[in-house]
C-alpha positions as CSV (number, residue, x, y, z in Angstrom):
1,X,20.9,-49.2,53.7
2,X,20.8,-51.3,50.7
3,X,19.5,-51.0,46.8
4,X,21.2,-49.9,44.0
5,X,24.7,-48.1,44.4
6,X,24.0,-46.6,41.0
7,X,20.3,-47.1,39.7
8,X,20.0,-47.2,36.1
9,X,18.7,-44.9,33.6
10,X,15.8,-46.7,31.9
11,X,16.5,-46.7,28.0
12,X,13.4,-45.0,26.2
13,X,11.7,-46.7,23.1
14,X,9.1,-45.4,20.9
15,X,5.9,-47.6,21.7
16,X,7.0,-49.1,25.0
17,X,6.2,-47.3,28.7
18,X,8.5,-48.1,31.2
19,X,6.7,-49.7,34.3
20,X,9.6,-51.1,36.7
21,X,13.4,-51.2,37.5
22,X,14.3,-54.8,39.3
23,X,17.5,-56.1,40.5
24,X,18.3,-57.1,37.2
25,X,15.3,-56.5,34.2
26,X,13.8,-53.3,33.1
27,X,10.3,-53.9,32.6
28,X,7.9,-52.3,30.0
29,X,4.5,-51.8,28.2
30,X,4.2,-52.0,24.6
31,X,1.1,-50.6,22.4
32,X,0.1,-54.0,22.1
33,X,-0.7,-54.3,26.2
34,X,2.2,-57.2,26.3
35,X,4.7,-56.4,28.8
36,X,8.7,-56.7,27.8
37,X,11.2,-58.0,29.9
38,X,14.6,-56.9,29.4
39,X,17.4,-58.8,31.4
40,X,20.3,-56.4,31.9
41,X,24.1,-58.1,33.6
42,X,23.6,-55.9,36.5
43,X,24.2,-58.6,39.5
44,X,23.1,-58.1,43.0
45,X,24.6,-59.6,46.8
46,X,24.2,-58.9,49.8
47,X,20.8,-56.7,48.8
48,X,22.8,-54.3,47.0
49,X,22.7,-53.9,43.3
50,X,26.0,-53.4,42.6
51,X,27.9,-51.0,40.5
52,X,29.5,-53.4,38.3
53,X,27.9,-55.7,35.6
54,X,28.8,-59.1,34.4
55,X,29.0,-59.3,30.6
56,X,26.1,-61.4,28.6
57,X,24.7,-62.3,32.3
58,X,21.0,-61.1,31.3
59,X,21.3,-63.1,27.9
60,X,22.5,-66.1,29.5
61,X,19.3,-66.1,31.9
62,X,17.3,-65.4,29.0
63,X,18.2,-68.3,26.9
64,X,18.4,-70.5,30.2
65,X,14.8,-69.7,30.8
66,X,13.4,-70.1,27.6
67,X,15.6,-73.9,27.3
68,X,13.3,-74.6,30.7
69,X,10.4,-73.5,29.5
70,X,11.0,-75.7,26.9
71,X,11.5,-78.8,29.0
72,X,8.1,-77.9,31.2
73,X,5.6,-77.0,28.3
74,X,4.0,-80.4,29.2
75,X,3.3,-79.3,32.3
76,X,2.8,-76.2,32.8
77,X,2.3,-73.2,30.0
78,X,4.6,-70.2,30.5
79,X,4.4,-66.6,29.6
80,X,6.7,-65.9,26.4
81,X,5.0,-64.2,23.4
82,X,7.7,-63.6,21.3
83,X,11.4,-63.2,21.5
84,X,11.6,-60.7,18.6
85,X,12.9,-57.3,19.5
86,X,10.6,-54.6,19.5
87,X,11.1,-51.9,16.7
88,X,13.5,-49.4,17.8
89,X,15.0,-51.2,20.6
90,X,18.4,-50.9,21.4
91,X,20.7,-53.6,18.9
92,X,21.7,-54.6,22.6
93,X,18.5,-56.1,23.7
94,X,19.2,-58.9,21.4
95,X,19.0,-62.4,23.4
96,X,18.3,-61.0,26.8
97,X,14.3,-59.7,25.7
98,X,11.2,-61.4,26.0
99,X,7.7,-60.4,24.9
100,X,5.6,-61.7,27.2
101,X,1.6,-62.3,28.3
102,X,0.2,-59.8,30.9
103,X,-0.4,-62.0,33.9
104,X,-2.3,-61.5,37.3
105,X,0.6,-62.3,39.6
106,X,0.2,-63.8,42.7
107,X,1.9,-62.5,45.1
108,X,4.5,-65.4,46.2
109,X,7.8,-66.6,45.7
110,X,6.8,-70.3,45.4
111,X,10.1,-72.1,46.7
112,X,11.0,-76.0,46.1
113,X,13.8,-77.4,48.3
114,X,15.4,-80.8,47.7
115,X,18.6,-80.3,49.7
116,X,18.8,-78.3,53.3
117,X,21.2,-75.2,52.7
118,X,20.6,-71.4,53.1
119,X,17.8,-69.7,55.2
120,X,16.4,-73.4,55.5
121,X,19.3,-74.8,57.0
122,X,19.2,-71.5,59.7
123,X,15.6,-72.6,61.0
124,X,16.3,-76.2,60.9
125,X,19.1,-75.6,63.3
126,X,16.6,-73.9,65.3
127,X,13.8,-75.7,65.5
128,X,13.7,-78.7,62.9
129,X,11.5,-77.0,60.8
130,X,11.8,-75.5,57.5
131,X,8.5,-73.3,57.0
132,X,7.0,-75.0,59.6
133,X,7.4,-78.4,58.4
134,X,9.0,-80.6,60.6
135,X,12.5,-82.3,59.4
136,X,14.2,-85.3,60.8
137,X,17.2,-84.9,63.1
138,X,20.8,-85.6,61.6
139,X,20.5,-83.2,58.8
140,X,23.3,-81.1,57.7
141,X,24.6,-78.2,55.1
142,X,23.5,-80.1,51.8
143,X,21.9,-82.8,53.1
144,X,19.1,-84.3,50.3
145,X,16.0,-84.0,52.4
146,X,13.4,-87.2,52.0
147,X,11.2,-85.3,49.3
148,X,11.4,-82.0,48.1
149,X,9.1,-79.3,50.2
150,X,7.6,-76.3,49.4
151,X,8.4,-73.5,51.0
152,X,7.1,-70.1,50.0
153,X,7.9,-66.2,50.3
154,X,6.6,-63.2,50.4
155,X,7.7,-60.6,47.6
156,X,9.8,-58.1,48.7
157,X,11.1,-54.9,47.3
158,X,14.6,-54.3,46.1
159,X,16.9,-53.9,48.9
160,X,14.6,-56.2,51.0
161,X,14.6,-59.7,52.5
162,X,12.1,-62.0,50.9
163,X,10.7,-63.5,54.1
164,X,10.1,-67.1,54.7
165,X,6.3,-68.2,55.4
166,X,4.1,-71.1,56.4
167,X,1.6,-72.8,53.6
168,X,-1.0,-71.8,56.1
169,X,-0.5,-68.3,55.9
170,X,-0.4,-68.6,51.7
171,X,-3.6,-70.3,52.1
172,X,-4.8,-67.1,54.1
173,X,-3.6,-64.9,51.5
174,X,-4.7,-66.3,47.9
175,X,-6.9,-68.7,49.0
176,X,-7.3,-72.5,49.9
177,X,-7.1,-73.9,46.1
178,X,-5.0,-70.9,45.0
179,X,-2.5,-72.2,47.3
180,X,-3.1,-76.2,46.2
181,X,-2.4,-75.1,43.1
182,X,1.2,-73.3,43.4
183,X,2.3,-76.0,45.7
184,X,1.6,-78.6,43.4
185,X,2.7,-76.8,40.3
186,X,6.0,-75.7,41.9
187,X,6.9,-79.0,42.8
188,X,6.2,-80.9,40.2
189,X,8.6,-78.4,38.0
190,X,11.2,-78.7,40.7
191,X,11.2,-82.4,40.2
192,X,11.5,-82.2,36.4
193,X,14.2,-80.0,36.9
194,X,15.7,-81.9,39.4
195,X,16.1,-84.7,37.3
196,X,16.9,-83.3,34.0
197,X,20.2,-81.6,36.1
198,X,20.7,-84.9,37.9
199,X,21.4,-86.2,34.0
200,X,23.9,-83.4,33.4
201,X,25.9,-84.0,36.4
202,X,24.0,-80.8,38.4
203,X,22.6,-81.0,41.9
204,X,19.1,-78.6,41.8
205,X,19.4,-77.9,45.6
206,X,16.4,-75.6,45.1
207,X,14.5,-73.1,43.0
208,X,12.1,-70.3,43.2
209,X,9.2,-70.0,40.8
210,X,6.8,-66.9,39.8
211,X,3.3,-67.8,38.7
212,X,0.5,-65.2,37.4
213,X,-3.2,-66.2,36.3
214,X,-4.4,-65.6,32.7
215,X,-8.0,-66.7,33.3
216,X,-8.7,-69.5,35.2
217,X,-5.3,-70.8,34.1
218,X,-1.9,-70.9,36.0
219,X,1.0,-69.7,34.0
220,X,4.6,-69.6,34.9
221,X,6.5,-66.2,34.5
222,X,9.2,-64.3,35.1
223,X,12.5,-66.3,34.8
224,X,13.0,-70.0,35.6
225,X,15.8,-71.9,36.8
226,X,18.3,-70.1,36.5
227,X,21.3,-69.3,38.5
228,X,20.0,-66.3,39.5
229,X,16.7,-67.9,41.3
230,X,18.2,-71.4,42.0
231,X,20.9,-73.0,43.7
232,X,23.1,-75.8,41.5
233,X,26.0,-77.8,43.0
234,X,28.1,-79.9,40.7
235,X,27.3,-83.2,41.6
236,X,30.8,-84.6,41.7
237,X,31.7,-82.1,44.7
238,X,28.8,-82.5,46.7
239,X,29.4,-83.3,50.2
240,X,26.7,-82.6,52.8
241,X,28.5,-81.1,55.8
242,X,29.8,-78.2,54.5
243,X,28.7,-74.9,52.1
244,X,28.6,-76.8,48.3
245,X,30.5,-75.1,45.7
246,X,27.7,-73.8,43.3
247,X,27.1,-72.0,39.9
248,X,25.8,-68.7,41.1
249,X,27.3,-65.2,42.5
250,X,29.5,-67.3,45.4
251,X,32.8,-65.6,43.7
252,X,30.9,-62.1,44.3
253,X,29.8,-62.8,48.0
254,X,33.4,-64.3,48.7
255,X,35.3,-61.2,47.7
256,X,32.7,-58.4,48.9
257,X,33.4,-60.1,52.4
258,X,37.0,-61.0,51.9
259,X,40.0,-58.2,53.4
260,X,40.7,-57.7,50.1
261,X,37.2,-55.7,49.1
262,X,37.7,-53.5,52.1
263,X,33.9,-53.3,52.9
264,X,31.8,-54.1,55.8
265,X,28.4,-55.5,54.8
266,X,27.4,-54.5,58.3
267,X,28.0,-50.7,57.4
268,X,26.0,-48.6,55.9
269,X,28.4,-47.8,52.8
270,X,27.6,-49.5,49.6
271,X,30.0,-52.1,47.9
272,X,32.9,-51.3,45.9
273,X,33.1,-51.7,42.5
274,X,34.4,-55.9,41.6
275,X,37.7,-56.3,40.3
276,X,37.8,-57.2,36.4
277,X,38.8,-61.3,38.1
278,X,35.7,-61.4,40.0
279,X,33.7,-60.3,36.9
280,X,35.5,-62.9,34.5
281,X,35.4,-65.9,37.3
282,X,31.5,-64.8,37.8
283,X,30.3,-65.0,33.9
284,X,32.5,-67.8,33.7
285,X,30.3,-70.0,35.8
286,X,27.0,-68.7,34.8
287,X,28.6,-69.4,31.0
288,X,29.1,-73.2,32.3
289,X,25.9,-73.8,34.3
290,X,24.5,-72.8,31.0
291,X,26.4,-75.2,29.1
292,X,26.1,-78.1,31.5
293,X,22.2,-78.0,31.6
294,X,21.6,-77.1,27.8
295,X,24.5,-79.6,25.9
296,X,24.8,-76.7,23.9
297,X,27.8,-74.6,23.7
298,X,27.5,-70.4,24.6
299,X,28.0,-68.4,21.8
């Protein structure tokens, strides 16, 4: 089993439909045709959505994603309408809701890797591929690869494995220049990124983008670099070899699998409920990830 332990309650507006329930963001409709994103502080491990939420987490994806968007308008044009809150909304959606352009999705989870880690580093040590591209020999947990790769996924539903897959079968899927397209579009934000965190002292080990079509014209959506969709090592404590300390949910996964929890992933129960030091060490580092790549201070 996996999912939610407790799934939300939508909040109901006047003018807005509901459409979706993710991990994290309620997803709506408003008179207009627009679709609002709302990013809540629910956090998710182990494909559970878990009980417990981590204060200003949606907000602090927000205004991370909207900084990025920011530093990739040059390249590629994004989705956001309007930050204003919709009339009636909740005084809570302040920060964490975006108005945004209804986009034809395409249906992948376009994936940049600079640095060998994760599901990557699993088929490497099986075959010296990543996504069917062949690697070099002598590569390691955190090792910089010798240019970033993309490596794509299919969508999958909540409580579900995305799932690794070759370019080919992308290519298969949305087409030959569809698939051009994303590939070079997701890597050449990966390497902006990459090097606007390299300046900040931040390791983007890799990312995962969303990208819809208004048009002829490829937009990208849904959040961007984040901690919730990337991985980022401090760069002073990265040392291939070994799992890199990062600025994501690691304090979450560590306790949920630690004696102390009591659970067994491997079980069918759901996770507990985090203890109030997880929460705080949790939004801590999402608090400084956000600091670190936007100079700015979190308010």
């Amino acid at each position: 089993m996996s999912g939610f332990v407790e799934k939300p309650e939508p909040i109901q507006v006047p003018g807005l439909v509901h459409l979706h329930t993710g991990k994290v963001r309620e997803l709506y409709r408003n008179e207009a045709g627009d679709l609002v994103m709302v990013a809540s502080d629910r956090i998710s491990a182990y494909d559970w959505v878990l009980p417990t939420e981590i204060p200003d987490k949606g907000r602090v994806l927000t205004q991370l994603s909207l900084w990025w968007f920011d530093q990739l308008a040059d390249l590629l044009p994004n989705h956001v309408l309007s930050t204003e809150l919709p009339a009636g909304a909740p005084a809570d959606w302040a920060g964490r809701t975006l108005v945004c352009k209804s986009l034809n999705m395409v249906p992948v989870e376009c994936v940049a890797r600079g640095y060998l880690t994760g599901s990557g580093l699993a088929e490497y040590n099986e075959s010296r591929t990543v996504c069917g591209l062949a690697l070099p020999e002598g590569l390691t947990d955190g090792s910089e690869l010798p240019a970033p790769i993309f490596t794509p996924a299919t969508k999958a539903a909540v409580g579900e494995h995305d799932e690794n897959v070759p370019y080919e079968e992308v290519a298969r899927q949305v087409g030959a220049d569809t698939a051009a397209r994303l590939r070079q579009a997701t890597l050449a934000a990966y390497s902006r990124a990459r090097d606007i965190a390299r300046e900040r002292g931040i390791i983007l080990a890799d990312t995962k983008f969303e990208f819809g079509f208004e048009g002829d014209d490829l937009v990208i959506a849904d959040e961007v670099l984040t901690p919730d969709s990337s991985r980022f090592w401090p760069a002073e404590q990265w040392q291939p070899g070994r799992a890199q300390p990062s600025y994501d949910k690691q304090y979450v996964r560590d306790w949920l699998t630690s004696a102390e929890s009591g659970w067994d992933r491997k079980s069918e129960q759901p996770p507990p409920p985090l203890p109030q030091q997880v929460v705080d060490a949790t939004r801590a580092k999402y608090v400084e990830a956000y600091e670190r790549l936007t100079g700015t201070t979190w308010s």
